[in-house]
N, C-alpha and C positions, 0 to 999 in steps of 0.2 A: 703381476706375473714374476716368477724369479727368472732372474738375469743370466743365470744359466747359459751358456753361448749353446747352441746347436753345430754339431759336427757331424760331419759325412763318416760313415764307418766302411771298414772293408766287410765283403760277403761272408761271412762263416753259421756254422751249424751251432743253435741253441743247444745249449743240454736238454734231452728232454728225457723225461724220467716215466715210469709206469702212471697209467691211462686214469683216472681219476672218474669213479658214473655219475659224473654231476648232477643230473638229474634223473638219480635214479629210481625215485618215488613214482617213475611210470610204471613199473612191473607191479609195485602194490596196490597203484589204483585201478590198476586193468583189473584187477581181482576185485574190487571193491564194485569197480562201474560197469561189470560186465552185463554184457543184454539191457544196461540202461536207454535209454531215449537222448535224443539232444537236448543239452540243457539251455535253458534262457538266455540267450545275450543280454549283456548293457549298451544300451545304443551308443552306436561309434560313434565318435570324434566328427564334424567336417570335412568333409576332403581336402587336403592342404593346396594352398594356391602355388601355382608353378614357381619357380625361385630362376632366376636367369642364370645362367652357366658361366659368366666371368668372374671368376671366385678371384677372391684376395690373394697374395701371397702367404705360405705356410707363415710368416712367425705373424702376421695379423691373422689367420685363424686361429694362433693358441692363444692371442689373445682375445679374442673373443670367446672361445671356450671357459680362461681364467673368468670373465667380466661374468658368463651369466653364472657360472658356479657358485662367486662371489655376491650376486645378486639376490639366493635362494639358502634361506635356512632350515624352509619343515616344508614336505611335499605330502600332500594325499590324493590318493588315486584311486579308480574305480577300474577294475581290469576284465576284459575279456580272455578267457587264458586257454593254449591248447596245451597239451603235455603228448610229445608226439613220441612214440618210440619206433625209429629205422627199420630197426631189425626185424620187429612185429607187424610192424605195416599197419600199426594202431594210431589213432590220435583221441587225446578224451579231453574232453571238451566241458572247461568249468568258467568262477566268475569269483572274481577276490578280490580282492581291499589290500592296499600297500599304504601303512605309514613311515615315514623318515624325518632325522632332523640333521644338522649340520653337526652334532656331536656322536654320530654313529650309531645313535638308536631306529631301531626298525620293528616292524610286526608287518607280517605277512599272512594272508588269510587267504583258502583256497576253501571255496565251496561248489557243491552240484546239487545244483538248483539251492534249497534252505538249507541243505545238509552240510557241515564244517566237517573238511576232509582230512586238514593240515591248519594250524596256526602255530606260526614261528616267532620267536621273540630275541632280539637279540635287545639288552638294554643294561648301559655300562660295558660293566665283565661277564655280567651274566647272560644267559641262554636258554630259551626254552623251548621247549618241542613238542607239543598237542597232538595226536593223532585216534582223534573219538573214535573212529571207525575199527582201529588196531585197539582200543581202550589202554594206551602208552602214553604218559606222559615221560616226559627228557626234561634235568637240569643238569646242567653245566657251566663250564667256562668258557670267554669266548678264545681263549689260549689255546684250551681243548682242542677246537674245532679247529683255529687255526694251524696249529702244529699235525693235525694225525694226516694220513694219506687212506686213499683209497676209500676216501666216503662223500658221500654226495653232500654234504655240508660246504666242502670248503671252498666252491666257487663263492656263493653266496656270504662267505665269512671275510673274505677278501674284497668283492664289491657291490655288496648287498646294500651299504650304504645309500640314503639319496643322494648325494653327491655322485660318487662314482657309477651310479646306474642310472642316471638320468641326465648328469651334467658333468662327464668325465674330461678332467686336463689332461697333458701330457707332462706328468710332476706327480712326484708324492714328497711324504715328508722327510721321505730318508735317501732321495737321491739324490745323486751327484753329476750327471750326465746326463743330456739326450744325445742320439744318434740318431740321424735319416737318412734314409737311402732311395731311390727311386725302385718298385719293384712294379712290370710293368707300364701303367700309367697313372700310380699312385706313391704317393710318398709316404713313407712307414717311419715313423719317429720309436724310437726306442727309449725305453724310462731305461736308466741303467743305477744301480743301489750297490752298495758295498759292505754285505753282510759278515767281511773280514778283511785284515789288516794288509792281507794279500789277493783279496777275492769279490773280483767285480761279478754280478747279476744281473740279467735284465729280466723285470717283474712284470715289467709292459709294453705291447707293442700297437702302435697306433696307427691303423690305415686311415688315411684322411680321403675324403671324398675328393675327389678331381673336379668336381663341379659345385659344389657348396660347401660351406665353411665348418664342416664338422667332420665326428670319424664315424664312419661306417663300421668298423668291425674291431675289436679290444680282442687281442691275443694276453692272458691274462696268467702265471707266474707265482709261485710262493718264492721265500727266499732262497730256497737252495735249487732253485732253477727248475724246480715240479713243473710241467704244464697243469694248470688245472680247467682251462675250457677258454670258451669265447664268449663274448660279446656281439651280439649282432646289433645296429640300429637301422632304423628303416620309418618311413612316412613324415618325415621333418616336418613341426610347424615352425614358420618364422612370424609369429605373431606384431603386428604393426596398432600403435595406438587409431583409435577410432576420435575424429573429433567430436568434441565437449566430453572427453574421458577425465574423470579428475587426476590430476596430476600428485597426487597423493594419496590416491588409493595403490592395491598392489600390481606391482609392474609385471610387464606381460616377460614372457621368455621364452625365446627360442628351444623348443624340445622336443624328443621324437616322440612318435605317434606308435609305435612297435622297437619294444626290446625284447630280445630271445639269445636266453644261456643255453651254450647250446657246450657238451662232455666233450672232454678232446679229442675221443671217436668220432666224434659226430653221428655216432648210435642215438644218443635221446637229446631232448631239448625241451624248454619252456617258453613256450610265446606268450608274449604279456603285451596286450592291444590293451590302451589306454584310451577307455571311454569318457573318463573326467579327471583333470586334474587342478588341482589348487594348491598354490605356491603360496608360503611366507603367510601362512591360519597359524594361529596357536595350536599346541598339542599340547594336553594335559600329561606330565610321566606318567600318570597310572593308566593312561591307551597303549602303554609298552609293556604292561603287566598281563598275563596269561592266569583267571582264576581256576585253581587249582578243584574239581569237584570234591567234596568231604569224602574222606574213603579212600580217595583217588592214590595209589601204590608211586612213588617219587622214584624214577630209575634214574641211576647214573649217566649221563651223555658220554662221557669219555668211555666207560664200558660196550656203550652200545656202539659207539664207534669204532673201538676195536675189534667187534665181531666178522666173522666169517662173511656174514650177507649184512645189506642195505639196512638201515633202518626204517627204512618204507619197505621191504620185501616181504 
């Protein structure tokens, strides 16, 4: 873990900048799954065994966050997924595939029932965007995405990673501070970055659970202080070896059972219930590649991001 000291800050207001529809792919799938039926589940996860409430002190929870981070290189999952939007009083109900590696490669696959709703690619610099249903294919950069505002991309361009979405520290590679504070009976650590010579940012804020060694909810930040959404986690396994486990096969790891991005309205969100997951399998690159159908029209990602409406609209 970096050495970093952790320091207490005094109370002040974030920048926070216009509202970001992080997940705003619900409005185009309510169009898409309208009068459908509920779709299939993957069967859940076990039900997590109780954890005892005498949690460690914060800097032995970051490091235990750093240890399992550090433990896991490529994740794949099997997800149960709601896509709920507030305002509609809708929830649609699909079932998708998440790959990760430790170098920032992802694909994201959202289906209802056999049908491929969404698959996202991010791999390298580049970025891809699927959407059968709109007959819209998206390439771009992942700069693109990172830099524009006001598109449902950029939670997930920030920490769509496996790392960060499944096994989040309090550190990134470009900061230079934590801060923590107590805000009611939880301690909030703060990433703080220095995107200029004169100009400190905090990119992330970290509620730690009170009662077990992890964080409950990532307030999450681009460089110039944007909110872009949250992080929620929820259903923790703390997985324990079984004896006659070989000790050189892959180790088990502490991780949540439910993650959900949720737009910094809090109007829409994605829950992502993890029915299987498997740590440190190989991943071939070309599982991060999106093929392209013959014919198929190549639209701009940066263009589409700068439009008027959503790219899921």
């Amino acid at each position: 873990m970096n050495n970093m000291p952790i320091v207490h800050c005094r109370s002040g207001r974030l920048e926070w900048a216009r509202t970001l529809r992080t997940v705003a792919l619900v409005a185009g799938l309510g169009v898409w799954l309208g009068g459908c039926a509920a779709t299939q589940y993957n069967a859940r996860l076990p039900e997590p065994q109780p954890v005892a409430t005498n949690r460690v002190p914060l800097l032995k929870v970051m490091e235990q966050m750093d240890e399992r981070r550090k433990a896991v290189d490529t994740v794949s999952s099997s997800l149960n997924v709601v896509l709920r939007d507030e305002v509609k009083g809708k929830d649609y109900h699909l079932n998708g595939a998440y790959l990760g590696d430790n170098n920032g490669n992802l694909r994201l696959r959202l289906k209802y029932e056999e049908t491929t709703i969404m698959d996202l690619a991010f791999r390298g610099d580049t970025v891809e965007l699927m959407l059968p249903r709109k007959g819209r294919y998206y390439r771009g950069s992942r700069e693109d995405v990172q830099t524009a505002s006001g598109n449902e991309l950029a939670l997930l361009a920030q920490v769509g990673n496996a790392h960060d979405l499944f096994f989040p520290r309090a550190w990134s590679p470009k900061a230079i501070e934590r801060r923590v504070k107590l805000e009611g009976n939880q301690e909030v650590v703060s990433v703080i970055e220095r995107p200029g010579i004169l100009v400190k940012k905090c990119t992330r804020r970290f509620w730690i659970s009170p009662t077990q060694p992890v964080a409950d909810k990532i307030e999450v930040f681009n460089a110039n202080g944007q909110a872009l959404g949250v992080i929620r986690y929820g259903d923790y396994r703390f997985p324990e070896p079984l004896a006659g486990d070989d000790a050189s096969g892959p180790k088990q790891v502490a991780h949540p059972g439910t993650v959900t991005l949720v737009s910094e309205d809090g109007n829409r969100s994605l829950q992502m219930d993890i029915s299987a997951l498997h740590l440190n399998q190989p991943i071939p690159p070309q599982r991060f590649e999106i093929t392209v159908p013959d014919g198929q029209k190549v639209l701009e990602l940066k263009e589409g991001l700068s439009g008027e409406k959503g790219l899921f609209d």
